[in-house]
N, C-alpha and C positions, 0 to 999 in steps of 0.2 A: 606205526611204520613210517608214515610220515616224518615225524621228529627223527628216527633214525637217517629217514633221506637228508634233513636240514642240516644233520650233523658231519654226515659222511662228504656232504657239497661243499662245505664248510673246508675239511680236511684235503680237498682237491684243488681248491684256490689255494691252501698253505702251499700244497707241492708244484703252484706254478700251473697246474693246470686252467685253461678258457671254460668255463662252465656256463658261457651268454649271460653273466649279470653284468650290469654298469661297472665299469672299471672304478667309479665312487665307491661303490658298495665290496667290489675286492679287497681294495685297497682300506676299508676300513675294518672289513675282516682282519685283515690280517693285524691290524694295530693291535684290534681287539686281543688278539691272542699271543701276538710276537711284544708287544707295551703292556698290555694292562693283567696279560697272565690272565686272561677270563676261561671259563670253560662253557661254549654251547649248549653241551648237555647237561647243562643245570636250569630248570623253570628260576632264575630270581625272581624275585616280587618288584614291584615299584619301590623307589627308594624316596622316603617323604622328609622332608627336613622337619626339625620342631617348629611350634608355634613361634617361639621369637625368634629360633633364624626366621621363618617367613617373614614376621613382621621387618627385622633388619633389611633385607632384601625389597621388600616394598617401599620403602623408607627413602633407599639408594636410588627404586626405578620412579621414584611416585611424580618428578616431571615428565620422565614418558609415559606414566600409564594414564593422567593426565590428556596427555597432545594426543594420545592415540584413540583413547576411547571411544569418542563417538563415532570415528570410521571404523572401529571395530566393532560396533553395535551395529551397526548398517549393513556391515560383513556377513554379520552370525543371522541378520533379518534375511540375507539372502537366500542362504546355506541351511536354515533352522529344516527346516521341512523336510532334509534331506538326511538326519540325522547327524550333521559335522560338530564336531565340538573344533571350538579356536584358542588357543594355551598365547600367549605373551611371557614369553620365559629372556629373563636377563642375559647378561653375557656370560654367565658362571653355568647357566641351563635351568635355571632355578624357577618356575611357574609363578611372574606372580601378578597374574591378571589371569581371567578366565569367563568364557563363554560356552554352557551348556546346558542341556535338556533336562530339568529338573528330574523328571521320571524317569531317568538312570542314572542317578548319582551315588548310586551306590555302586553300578557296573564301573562307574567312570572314574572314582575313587581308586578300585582294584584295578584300576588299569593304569594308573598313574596320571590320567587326564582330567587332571584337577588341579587346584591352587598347593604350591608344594612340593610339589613332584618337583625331584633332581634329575634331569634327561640328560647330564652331560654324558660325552659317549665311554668316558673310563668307569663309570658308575651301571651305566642303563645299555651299553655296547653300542652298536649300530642301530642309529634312529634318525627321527626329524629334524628334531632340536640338537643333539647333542653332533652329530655327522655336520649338519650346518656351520655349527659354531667351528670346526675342526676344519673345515674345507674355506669355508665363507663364498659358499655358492649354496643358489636356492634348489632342494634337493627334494626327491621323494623317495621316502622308503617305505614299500610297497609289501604289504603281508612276509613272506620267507627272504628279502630283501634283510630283514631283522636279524640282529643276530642270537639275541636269547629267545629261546623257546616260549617264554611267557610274553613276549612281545606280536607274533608272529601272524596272529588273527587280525593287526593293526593297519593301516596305510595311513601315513603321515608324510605333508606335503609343510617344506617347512623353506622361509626365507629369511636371509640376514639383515636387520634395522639397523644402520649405520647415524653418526652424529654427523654433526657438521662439520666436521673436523677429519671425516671419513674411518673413523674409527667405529668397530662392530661393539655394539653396545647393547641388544637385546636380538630377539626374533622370533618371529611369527608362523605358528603352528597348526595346521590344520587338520584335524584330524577325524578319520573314522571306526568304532570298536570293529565294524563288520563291513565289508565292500566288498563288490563283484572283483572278479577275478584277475581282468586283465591291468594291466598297469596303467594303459592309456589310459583307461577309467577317469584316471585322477590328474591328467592334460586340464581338466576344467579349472580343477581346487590350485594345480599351478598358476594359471591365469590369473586367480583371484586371490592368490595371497601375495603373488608380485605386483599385480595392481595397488593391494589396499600398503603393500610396506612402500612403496613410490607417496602415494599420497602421505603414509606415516612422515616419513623424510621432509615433505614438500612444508606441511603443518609445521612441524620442526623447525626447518628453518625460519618459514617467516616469524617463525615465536620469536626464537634466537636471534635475529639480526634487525631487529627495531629499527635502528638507528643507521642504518645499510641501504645502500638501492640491491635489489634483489634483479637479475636477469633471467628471465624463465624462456628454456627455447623446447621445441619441438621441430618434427621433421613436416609436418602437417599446420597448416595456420589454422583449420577447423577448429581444433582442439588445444591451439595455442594458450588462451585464457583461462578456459575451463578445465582444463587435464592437462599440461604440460607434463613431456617427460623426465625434463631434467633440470636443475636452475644454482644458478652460484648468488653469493651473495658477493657485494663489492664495494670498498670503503674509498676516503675521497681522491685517492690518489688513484683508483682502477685497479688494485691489487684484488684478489679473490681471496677470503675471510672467511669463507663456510660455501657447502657445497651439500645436494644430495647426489646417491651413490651413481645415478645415471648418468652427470657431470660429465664424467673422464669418460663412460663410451660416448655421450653426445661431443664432446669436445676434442678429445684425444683419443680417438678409436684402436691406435697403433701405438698409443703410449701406457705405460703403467705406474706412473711416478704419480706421488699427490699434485691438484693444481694448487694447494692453500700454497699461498703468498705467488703464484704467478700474476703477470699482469695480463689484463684481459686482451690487450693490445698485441699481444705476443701471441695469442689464437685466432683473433679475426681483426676485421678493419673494425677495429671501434672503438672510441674510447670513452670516457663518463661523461663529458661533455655532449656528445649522441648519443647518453640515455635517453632523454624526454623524449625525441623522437619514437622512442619504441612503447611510448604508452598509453593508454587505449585513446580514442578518438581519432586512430588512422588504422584505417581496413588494415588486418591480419596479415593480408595474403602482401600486403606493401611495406611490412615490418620484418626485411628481409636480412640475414648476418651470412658476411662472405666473410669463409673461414680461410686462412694460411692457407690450407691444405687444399683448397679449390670447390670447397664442397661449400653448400647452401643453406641455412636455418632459417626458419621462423624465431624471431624473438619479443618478449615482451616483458616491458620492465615496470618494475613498481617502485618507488620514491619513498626515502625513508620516513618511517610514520613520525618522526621529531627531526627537527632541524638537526643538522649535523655541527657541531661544535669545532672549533677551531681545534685542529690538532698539533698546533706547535709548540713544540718541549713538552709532549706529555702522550704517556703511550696510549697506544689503544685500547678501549675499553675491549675487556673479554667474558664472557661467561663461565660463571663460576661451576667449578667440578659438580658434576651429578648430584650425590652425597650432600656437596654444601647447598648447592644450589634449591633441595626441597627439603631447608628447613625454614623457610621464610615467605610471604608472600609480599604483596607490596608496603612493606615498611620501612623506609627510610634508614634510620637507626640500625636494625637488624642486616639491613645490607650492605654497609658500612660497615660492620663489625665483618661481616662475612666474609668481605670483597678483602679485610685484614688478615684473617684464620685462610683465605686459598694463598695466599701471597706467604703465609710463613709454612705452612702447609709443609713444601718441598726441603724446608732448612731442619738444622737438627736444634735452634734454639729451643730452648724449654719452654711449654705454655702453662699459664694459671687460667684457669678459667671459673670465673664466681659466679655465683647467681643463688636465689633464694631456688628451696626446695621444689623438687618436680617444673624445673625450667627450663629440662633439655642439655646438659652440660655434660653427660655420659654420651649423648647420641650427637653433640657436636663434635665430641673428641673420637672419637667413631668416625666422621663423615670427616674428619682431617688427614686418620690415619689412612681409609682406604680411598681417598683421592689421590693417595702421593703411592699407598704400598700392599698392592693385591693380594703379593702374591706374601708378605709377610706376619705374624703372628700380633696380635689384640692381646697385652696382659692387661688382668683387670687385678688393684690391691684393694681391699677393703679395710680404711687406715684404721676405723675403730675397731677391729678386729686382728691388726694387724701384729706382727711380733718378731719372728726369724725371716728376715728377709735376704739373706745368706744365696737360698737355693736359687734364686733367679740372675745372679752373678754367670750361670753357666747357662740359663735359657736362649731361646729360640731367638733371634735380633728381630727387633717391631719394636712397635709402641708400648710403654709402659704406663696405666692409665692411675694416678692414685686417687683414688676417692675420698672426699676428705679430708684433706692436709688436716684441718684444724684439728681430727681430734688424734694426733699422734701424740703417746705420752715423750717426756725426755727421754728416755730409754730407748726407743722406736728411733725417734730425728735420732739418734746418735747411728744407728744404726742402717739409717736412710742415706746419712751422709759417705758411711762405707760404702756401699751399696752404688751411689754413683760414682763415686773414685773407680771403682771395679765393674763396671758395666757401660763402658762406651758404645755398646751396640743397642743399647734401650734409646730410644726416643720420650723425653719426659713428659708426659703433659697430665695437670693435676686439678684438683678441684676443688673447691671453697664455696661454705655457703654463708659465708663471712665476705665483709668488702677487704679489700687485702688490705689496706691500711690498717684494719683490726686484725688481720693474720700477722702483718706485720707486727705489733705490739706482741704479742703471745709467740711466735714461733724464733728460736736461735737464729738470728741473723744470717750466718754462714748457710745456713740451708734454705732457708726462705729467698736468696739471694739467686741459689742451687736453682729454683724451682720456678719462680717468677722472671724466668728471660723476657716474658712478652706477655700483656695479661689482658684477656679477654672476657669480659662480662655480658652474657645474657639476662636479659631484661624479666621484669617480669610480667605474668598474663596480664596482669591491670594497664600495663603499659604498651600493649602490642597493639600495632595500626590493622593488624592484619588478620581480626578475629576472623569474619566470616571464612578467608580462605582456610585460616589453620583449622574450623569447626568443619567443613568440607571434607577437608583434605583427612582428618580423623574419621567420619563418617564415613566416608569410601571405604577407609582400610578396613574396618569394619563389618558391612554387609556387600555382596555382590548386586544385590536386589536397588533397581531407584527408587530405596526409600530417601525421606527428606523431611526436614522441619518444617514444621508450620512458624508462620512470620512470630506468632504468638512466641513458642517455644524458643527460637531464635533470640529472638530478643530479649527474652530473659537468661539466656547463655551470658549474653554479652556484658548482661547487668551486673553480674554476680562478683564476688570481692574474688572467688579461685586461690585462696590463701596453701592450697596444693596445687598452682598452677596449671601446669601442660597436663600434670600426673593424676589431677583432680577432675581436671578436662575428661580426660579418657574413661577413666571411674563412671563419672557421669552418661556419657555417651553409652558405655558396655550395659548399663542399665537399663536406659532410656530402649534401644535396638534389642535387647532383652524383654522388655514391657509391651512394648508396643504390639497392637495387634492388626494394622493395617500398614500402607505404605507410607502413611505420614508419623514424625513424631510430634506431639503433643503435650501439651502440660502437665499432665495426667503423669505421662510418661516420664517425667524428668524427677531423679532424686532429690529431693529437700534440698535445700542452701547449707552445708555449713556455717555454723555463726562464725561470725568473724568481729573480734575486738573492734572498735574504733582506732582509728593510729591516733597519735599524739598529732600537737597541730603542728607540733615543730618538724618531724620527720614528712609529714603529709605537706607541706610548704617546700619540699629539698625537692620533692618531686610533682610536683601537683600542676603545672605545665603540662608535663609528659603524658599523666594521665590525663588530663582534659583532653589535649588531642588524640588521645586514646579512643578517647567515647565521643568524639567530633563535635566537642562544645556543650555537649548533651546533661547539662547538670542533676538533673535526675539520676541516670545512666552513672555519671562519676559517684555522686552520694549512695550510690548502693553499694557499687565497689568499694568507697572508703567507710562505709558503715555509720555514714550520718547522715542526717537531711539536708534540703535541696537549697534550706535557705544557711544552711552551716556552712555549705559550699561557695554560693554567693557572698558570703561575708569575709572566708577567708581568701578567694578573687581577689576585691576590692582592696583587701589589706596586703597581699603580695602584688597590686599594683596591674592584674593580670586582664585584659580582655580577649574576647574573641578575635581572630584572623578576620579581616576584610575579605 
């Protein structure tokens, strides 16, 4: 009877009638049924994306889930006892962080409260996550608040994570399978998920603006330092460069416009020259910001962690789109190439991108496409497989991704070359695991020409500065659980030649996290080394720089990877003239 009452309540907000719910949750009724054509009285189930959409999705958020985690483990330490599970869902609605009670993960699964689960509201109707992302207000939807019947037994208290750029980028989910009745009920889990996405934001920024003075104000000087509510970031001219989402009410209470690129000057008496003044070592309560508008803050500013660089003729450094931005950690090279792929990113020139096997060059060309085009379609061709390439002349406009270049027969490139005469709505970007100078030799000119507008090379694992973050960053995606290596196991990661790269990397890992039977992993746990040939001393000399700073001089370390000993190493040093950094 009840489901009958949800259905028929349902039916009386279509006709305009007040039946006491949040005018949020009317008004998303009625999308639900007048946009998405849904029907109430249907139980759907949770809708679970596959495995490698999740992994795609985690890929995209993994510098936020990142920044966020440990204030989200703090979270769930609050809330645990109390039965809440906490979802971290993207901006698509998509779960892909998650905090819950092991001893119901199987109720939590069926309920969609778990890694996976799609909450958008056209998919899952009126919810936490998806209602959120639709409104971009922090929202509860409260048991029959729901709009599918399979959802109804639920209360989900959910808020919007915005970037610095004040763009909604993910959000935070709080959720219960079973809770008392009244809806205040869940006044608390409000409190506590607007608190922790405030501090999410706060983390964020200072990740993001390094090189920024950062202004943090509040209404309170108690809590100035320790909790502030809201904070911009500000580059040397006093302009505002990144902000969290409190910003504009602490700042602009009566305004709605972004403050990115206002001057700070233009909101209170202050300019960058009276930062230092606002930095610790003078009482809080004396660290005072008169706003235009007559009103009074506490302020307190932080100093950029690196000198700030001359910025004349040359624009300001920005952070790279989500997507590019977590495919690297601190590697020099790698960020260089990146900081190249976000800049061509928005143009329709054609990319090549090479690299030896399993080095990431699908999931670059990936994270170029949905930086610039959300809302457009990913073709993927598989050139050694490839043959009629006719029918994608009338496909969906996006990225056309080709895998491969090198192995297309003559018959294929002739046929490639129709193919872009006739498809100006494809975006090219291609792949090699050839140096394109030897694509060059082998492939007809007029299409190799077609294909290579711009060309981009990912490194390989022997050469990355940024093991431990990339073996990290693979581990998380992984297990939920803080499992970890042992220094042991680590370090024989790092040793290894990975002649399958990033792809061999993860092989290993899925094994290792497979094997293991505590929270550490172990040597035990790690699969065998593939053998790996010796290189030639001649190709090991073109690169043998790159790699030593690879393994941070560590010649041991380097002779594993290259598959000789430690004194083969030091001989060919000596003979390419090479030492150690000072």
């Amino acid at each position: 009877m009840f489901d009958l009452d949800h259905v028929e309540e349902i039916d009386r907000v279509l006709r305009g009638q007040d039946t006491g719910r949040d005018r949020l949750v009317s008004d998303s009724w009625q999308r639900c049924v007048e946009t998405y054509g849904m029907d109430p009285s249907r139980p759907d189930p949770a809708h679970i994306v596959t495995e490698s959409e999740l992994r795609e999705h985690r890929e995209q958020s993994e510098r936020l889930i990142a920044t966020a985690r440990s204030g989200l483990q703090e979270l769930f330490r609050q809330v645990a006892g109390q039965n809440y599970v906490l979802l971290l869902a993207d901006a698509k609605g998509v779960c892909v962080d998650f905090f819950g009670d092991p001893r119901f993960e199987d109720q939590l699964r069926e309920a969609g409260l778990y890694l996976g689960s799609n909450w958008t509201e056209n998919l899952a109707g009126t919810c936490g996550v998806g209602s959120c992302i639709v409104t971009g207000e922090a929202i509860t939807i409260h048991q029959s608040d729901h709009f599918g019947l399979a959802h109804t037994p639920l209360s989900c208290t959910a808020a919007p994570i915005h970037d610095t750029k004040g763009e909604l980028v993910a959000v935070l989910d709080i959720s219960l399978l079973r809770s008392p009745s009244p809806k205040s009920s869940q006044n608390l889990a409000m409190g506590l998920v607007t608190d922790s996405v405030r501090r999410v934001e706060m983390a964020n920024l200072m990740a993001m603006t390094r090189r920024d003075w950062v202004l943090r104000v509040s209404n309170s000087p108690e809590f100035l330092e320790v909790d502030p509510e809201a904070a911009v970031a500000l580059d040397g001219s006093g302009r505002i460069v990144g902000m969290t989402s409190g910003a504009r009410r602490a700042l602009t209470p009566e305004g709605d416009g972004s403050l990115i690129g206002a001057r700070i000057d233009e909101l209170m008496d202050l300019t960058v020259d009276d930062l230092p003044d606002l930095m610790r070592g003078r009482p809080s309560e004396e660290r005072v910001l008169r706003m235009k508008d007559g009103r009074g803050l506490f302020g307190h500013a932080i100093s950029p962690q690196k000198p700030l660089r001359s910025r004349v003729n040359r624009p300001r450094d920005t952070a790279l789109p989500g997507a590019l931005g977590s495919l690297a950690g601190a590697d020099p090279a790698l960020e260089r190439m990146l900081g190249q792929a976000a800049r061509l990113a928005p143009t329709q020139i054609p990319l090549l991108i090479s690299g030896e096997t399993g080095t990431g060059k699908e999931k670059l060309a990936r994270a170029i496409h949905v930086s610039v085009a959300t809302a457009r379609v990913f073709h993927t061709v598989r050139c050694a497989t490839a043959a009629d390439l006719a029918a994608l002349q009338n496909s969906e406009p996006g990225t056309l991704f080709l895998r491969g270049v090198e192995d297309l027969d003559a018959q294929t490139q002739a046929n490639m070359l129709a193919l872009l005469d006739h498809a100006p709505h494809l975006r090219i970007v291609a792949s090699c695991r050839c140096a394109p100078g030897d694509l060059a030799d082998t492939m007809r000119p007029d299409l190799y020409h077609r294909l290579a507008g711009a060309v981009l090379s990912m490194p390989p694992l022997r050469h990355r500065t940024d093991m431990d973050w990339l073996i990290d960053r693979l581990l998380r995606r992984r297990c939920t659980d803080d499992l970890r290596l042992s220094p042991a196991a680590r370090a024989e990661l790092k040793s290894r030649a990975w002649a399958g790269n990033i792809r061999e990397l993860e092989s290993a890992l899925d094994v290792a996290v497979a094997l293991c039977e505590g929270r550490v992993i172990d040597l035990p746990d790690l699969p065998l080394a593939q053998e790996r040939q010796a290189v030639t001393e001649h190709s090991e000399q073109e690169d043998l720089e790159t790699l030593m700073a690879a393994c941070g001089w560590n010649m041991a370390q380097a002779g594993r990877r290259l598959g000789v000993n430690r004194s083969t190493v030091l001989r060919r040093l000596r003979k390419a003239g090479l030492t150690p950094p000072e």
